[in-house]
C-alpha positions as CSV (number, residue, x, y, z in Angstrom):
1,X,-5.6,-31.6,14.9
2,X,-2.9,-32.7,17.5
3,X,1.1,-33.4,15.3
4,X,3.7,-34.1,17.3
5,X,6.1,-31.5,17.8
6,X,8.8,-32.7,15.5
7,X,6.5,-33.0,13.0
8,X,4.8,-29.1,12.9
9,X,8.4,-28.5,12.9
10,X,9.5,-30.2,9.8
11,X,5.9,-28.5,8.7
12,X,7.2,-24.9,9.5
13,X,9.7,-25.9,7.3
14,X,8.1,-27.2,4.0
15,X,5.3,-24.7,4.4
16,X,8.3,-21.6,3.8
17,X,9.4,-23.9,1.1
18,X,6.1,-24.0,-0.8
19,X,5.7,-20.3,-0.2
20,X,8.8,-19.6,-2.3
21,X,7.5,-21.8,-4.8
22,X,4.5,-19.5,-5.1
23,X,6.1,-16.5,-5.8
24,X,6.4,-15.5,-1.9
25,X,10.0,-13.7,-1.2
26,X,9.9,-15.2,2.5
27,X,7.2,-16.9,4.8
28,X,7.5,-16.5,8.6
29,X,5.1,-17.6,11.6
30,X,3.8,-15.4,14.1
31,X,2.5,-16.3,17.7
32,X,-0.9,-13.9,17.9
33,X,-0.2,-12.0,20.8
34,X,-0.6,-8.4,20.1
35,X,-1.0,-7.1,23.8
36,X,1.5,-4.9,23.8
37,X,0.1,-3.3,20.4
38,X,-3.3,-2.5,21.5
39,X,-2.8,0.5,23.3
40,X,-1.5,2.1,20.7
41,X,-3.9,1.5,18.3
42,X,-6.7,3.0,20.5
43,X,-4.3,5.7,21.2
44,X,-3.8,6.0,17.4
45,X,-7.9,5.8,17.1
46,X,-8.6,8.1,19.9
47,X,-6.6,10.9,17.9
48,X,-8.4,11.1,14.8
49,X,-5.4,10.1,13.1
50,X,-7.4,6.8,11.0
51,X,-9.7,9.8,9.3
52,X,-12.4,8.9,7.7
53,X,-11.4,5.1,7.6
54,X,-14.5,4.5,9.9
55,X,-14.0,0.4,9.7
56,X,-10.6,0.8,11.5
57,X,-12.4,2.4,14.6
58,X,-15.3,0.1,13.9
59,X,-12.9,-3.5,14.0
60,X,-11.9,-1.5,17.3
61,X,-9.5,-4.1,19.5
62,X,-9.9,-6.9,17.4
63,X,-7.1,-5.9,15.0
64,X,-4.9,-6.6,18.1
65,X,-7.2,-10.1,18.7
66,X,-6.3,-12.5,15.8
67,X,-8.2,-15.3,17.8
68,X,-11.2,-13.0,17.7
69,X,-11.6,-12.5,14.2
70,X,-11.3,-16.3,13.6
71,X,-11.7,-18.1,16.4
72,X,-9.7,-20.9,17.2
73,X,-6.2,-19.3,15.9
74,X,-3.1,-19.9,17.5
75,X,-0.4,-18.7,14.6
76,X,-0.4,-16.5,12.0
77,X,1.7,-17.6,8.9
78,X,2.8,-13.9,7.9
79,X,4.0,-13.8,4.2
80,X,5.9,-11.3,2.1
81,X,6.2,-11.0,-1.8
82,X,8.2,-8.1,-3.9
83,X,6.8,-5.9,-6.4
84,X,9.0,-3.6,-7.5
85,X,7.8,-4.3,-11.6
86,X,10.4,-6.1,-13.4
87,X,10.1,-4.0,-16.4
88,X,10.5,-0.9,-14.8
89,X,13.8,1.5,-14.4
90,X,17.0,0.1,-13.1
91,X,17.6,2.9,-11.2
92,X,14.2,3.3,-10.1
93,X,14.4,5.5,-7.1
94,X,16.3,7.9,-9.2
95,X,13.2,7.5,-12.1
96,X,10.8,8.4,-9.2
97,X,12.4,11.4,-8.4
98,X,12.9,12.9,-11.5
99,X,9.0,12.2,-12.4
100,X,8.5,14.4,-9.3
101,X,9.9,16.9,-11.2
102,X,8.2,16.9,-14.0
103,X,4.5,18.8,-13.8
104,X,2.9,17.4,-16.5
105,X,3.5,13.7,-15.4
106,X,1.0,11.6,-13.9
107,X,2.9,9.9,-10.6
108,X,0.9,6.8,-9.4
109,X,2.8,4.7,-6.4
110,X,4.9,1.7,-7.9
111,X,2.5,-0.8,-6.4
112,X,-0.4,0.1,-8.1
113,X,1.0,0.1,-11.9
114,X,-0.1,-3.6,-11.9
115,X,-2.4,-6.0,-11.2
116,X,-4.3,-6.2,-8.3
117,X,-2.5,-7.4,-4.9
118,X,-5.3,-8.6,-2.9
119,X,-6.3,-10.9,-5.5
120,X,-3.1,-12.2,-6.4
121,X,-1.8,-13.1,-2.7
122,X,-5.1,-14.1,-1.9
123,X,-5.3,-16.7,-4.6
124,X,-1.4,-17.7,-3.9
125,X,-2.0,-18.1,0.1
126,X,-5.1,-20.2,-0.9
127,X,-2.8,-22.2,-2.8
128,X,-0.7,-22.6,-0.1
129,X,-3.9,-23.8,2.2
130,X,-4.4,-25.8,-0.2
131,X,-1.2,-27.6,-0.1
132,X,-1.0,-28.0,3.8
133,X,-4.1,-29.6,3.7
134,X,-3.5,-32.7,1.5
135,X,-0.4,-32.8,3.3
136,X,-1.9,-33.1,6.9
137,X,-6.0,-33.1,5.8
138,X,-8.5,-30.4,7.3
139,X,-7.0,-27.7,9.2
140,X,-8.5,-24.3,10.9
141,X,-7.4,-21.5,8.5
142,X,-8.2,-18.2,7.1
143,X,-6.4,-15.9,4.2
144,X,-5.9,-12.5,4.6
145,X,-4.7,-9.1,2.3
146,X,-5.1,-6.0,3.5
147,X,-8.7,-6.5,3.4
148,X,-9.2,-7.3,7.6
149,X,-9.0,-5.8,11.0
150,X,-5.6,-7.5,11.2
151,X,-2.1,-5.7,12.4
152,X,-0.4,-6.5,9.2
153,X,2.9,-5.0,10.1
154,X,3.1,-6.0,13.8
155,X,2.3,-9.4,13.2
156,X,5.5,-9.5,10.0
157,X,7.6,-7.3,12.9
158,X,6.6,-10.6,15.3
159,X,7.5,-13.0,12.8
160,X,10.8,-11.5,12.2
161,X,10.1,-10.9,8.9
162,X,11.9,-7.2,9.3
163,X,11.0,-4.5,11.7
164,X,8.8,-1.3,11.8
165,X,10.6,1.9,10.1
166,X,9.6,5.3,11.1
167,X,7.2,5.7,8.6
168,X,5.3,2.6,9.9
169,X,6.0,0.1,7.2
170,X,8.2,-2.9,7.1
171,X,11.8,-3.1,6.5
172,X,13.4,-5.6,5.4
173,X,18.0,-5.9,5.0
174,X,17.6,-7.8,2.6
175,X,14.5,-6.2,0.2
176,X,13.9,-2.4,1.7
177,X,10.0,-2.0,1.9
178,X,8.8,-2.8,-1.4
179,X,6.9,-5.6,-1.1
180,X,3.1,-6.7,0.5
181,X,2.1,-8.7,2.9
182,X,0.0,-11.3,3.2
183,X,-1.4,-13.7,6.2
184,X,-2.5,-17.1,6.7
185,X,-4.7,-17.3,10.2
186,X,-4.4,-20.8,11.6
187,X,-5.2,-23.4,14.2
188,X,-2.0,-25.1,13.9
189,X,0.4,-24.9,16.8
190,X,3.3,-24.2,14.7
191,X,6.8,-23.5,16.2
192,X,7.1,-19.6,16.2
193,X,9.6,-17.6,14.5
194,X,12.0,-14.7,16.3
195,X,12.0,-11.3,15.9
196,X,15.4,-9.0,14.5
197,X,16.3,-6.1,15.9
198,X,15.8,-2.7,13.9
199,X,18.1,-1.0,11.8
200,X,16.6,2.4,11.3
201,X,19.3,4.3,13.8
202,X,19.2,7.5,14.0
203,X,17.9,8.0,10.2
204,X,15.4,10.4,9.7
205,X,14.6,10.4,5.9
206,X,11.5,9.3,5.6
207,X,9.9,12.0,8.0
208,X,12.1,14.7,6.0
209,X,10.8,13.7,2.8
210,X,7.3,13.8,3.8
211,X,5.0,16.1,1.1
212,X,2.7,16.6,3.8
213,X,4.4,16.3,6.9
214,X,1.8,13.0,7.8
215,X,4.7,11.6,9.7
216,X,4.8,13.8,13.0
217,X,7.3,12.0,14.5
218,X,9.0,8.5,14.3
219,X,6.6,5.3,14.0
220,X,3.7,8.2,14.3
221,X,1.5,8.8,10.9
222,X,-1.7,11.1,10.7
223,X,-3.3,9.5,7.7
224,X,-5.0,12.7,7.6
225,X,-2.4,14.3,6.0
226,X,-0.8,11.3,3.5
227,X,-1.4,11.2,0.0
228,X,-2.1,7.7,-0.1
229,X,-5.4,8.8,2.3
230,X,-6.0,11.7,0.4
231,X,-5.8,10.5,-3.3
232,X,-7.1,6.6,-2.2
233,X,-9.1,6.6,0.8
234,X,-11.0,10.1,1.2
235,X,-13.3,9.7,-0.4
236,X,-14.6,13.5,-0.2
237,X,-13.3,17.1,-0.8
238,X,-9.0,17.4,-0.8
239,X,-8.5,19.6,2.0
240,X,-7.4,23.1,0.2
241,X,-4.2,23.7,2.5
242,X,-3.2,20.3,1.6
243,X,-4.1,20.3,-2.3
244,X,-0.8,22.2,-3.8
245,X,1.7,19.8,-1.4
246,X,0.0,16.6,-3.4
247,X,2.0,17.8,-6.7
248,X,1.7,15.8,-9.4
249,X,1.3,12.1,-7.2
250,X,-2.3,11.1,-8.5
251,X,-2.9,7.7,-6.7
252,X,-0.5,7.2,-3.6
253,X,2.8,8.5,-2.6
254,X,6.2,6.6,-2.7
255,X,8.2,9.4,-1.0
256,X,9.0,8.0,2.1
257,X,10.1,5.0,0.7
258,X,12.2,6.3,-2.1
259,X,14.7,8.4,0.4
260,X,14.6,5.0,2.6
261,X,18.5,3.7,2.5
262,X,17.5,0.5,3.1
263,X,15.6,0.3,-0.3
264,X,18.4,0.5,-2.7
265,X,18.2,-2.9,-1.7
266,X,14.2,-3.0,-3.1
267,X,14.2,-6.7,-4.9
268,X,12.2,-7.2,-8.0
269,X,9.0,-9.0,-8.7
270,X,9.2,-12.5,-9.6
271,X,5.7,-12.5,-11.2
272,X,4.5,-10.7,-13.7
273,X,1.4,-9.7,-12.8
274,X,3.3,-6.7,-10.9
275,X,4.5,-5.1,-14.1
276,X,3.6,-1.9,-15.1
277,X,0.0,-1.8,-17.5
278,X,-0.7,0.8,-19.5
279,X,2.1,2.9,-19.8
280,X,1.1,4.1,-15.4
281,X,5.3,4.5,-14.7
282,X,5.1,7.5,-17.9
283,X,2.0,8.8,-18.3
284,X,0.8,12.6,-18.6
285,X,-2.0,14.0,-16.9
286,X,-3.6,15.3,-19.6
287,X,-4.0,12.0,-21.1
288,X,-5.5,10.4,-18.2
289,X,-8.1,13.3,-17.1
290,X,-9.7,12.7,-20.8
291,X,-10.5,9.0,-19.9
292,X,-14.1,8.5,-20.1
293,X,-15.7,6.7,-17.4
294,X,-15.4,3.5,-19.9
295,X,-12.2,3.7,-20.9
296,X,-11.1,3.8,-16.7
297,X,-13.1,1.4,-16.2
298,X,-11.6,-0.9,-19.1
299,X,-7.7,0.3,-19.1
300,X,-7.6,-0.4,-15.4
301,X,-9.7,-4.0,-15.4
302,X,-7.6,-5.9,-12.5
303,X,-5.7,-2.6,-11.4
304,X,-6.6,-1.7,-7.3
305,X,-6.8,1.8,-8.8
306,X,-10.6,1.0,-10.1
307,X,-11.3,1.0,-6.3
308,X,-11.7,4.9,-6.3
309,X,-13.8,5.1,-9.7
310,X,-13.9,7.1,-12.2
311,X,-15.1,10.6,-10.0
312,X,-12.1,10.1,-7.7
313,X,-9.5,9.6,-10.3
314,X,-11.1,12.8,-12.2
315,X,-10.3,14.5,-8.7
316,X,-6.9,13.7,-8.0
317,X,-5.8,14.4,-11.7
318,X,-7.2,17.6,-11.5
319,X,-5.1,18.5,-8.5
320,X,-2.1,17.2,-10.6
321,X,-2.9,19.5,-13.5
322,X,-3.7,22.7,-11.3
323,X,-0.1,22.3,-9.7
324,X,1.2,21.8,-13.4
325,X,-0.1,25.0,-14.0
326,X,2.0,26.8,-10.8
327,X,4.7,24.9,-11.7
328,X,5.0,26.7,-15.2
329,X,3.9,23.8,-17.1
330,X,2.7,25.1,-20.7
331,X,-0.6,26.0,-20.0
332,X,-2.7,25.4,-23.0
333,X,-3.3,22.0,-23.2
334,X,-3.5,21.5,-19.3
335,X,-6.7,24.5,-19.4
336,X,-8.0,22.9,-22.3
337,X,-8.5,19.6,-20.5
338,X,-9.6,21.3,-17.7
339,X,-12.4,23.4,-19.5
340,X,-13.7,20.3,-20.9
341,X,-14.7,18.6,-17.6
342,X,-15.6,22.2,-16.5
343,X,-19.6,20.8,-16.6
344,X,-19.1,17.7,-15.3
345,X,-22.3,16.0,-13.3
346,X,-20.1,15.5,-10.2
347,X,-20.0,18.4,-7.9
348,X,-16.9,17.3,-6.6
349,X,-15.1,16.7,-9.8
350,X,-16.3,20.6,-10.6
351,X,-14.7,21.7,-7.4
352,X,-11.2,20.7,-8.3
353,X,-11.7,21.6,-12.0
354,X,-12.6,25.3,-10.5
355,X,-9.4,25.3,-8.5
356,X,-7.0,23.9,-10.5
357,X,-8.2,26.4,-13.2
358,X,-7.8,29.0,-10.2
359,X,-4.3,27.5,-10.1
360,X,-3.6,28.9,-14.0
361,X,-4.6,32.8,-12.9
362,X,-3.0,32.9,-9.4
């Protein structure tokens, strides 16, 4: 399809305007070169530092080679929407902290207390497909979450909808890091956005505040060694020397956000869908590890925690409650829930039900 310049520009326009209207904070388009990303992604790949996340090595260059992945892209309409939960905490980074503290509570990362993302921005940059093309008829597009060998964050950085921090997500003035991102792959020669410049300085926090020390340096992060990997990802054994550093964070980690300055400026979610189910921003680990199978699979229906299943989620919390147990949490009810998953027909579940009952003698 061939629009005169003028009009892809007034285009741009109404297509940030209908992004808003779907719940997007801010919409922003990206040209698809990713040249000067490339080599370090394979440098990043040739490490080891992706893990076991064999489809990033497999995808190989073409995360840096939108027009490879769907061919006949020329922009990338790269969107962001908040969801830090409207119901939660006021003060929330403060709230996080404090439930770091606490042994016997169950931390799961902010983003995962509600629904689903990739269903949710999936369905609302469909919408917004949808839209363009009874504006201008049949256009080239696809819709991407997370879900593809796409360069998420340096196509947003592109677009200038914020800049890379040090711990390798976005950042944003105006809304921190706590929000997703979503793109729109196109054939429309629309008029490109500019980049901003970046505003981390000479700030350090995130890589301080780093459980596991999976930041080795700034803009440099060994999956290997983040919780978010270890608790979502692995999908094995929880490396031993890395099991008591996980604490009581059962599905992802928020800690290198939380100290981020730039995210006492975190906006809220305009939809609802993002606020918190099931009680996930104060539960107890004893509570969850006596879930049956059923009752994961029904209390977290729409939740992109039922992506691990049920054995996983049995293996994390049982890391949670073996550090309860160093930490001096009262012990009783923590080896009682333990004892009763001590038979369990995973082998991996009985693993970390051994050494988090280990954890209780040491």
């Amino acid at each position: 399809m061939t629009l005169p310049a003028t009009d892809l520009l007034a285009l741009a326009t109404t297509i940030k305007a209908w992004g808003q209207e779907l719940g997007f904070a801010e919409l922003r388009i990206a040209d698809i070169d990713l040249q000067h990303a490339e080599a370090g992604l394979l440098a990043w790949l040739a490490a080891g530092y992706h893990g076991g996340m064999d489809y990033m090595a497999a995808h190989g260059t073409m995360r840096a080679r939108p027009a490879e992945l769907v061919p006949g892209t020329v922009r990338v309409i790269t969107a962001r929407m908040n969801y830090l939960p409207a119901n939660g905490n006021d003060d929330w980074r403060a709230s996080e902290a404090r439930r770091l503290t606490e042994p016997g509570a169950a931390v799961v990362s902010v983003y995962a207390r509600g629904r689903d993302y990739h269903k949710i921005l999936r369905s609302r940059l469909q919408q917004l497909a949808t839209r363009i093309s009874t504006e201008i008829g049949p256009f080239g597009y696809r819709v991407f979450t997370d879900s593809a060998p796409v360069m998420e964050v340096e196509l947003a950085t592109q677009a200038g909808l914020g800049w890379r921090g040090k711990h390798t997500l976005l950042l944003n003035r105006e809304a921190g890091s706590m929000f997703f991102l979503g793109e729109l792959l196109t054939d429309l020669p629309l008029p490109v956005d500019a980049p901003i410049s970046a505003h981390c300085g000479a700030c350090h926090a995130c890589i301080t505040a780093c459980p596991t020390g999976a930041i080795i340096g700034p803009y440099r992060l060994d999956a290997r060694r983040c919780i978010s990997y270890l608790t979502i990802e692995l999908k094995g054994s929880i490396p031993l020397a890395l099991r008591a550093l996980i604490g009581n964070r059962i599905y992802g980690c928020d800690d290198c956000q939380t100290v981020c300055p730039w995210n006492k400026y975190a906006q809220r979610a305009v939809l609802p869908d993002f606020d918190v189910r099931n009680g996930l921003d104060q539960a107890e680990l004893v509570r969850l590890f006596a879930w049956s199978e059923d009752e994961f699979n029904r209390y977290l229906e729409g939740s992109p925690i039922r992506r691990i299943g049920h054995e996983r989620w049995l293996r994390n919390v049982a890391v949670g409650l073996g550090n309860a147990l160093t930490a001096g949490a009262p012990p009783e009810p923590l080896l009682a829930a333990l004892e009763a998953r001590r038979g369990h027909a995973s082998a991996l579940v009985r693993e970390h039900v051994e050494w988090a009952i280990g954890c209780g003698s040491a």
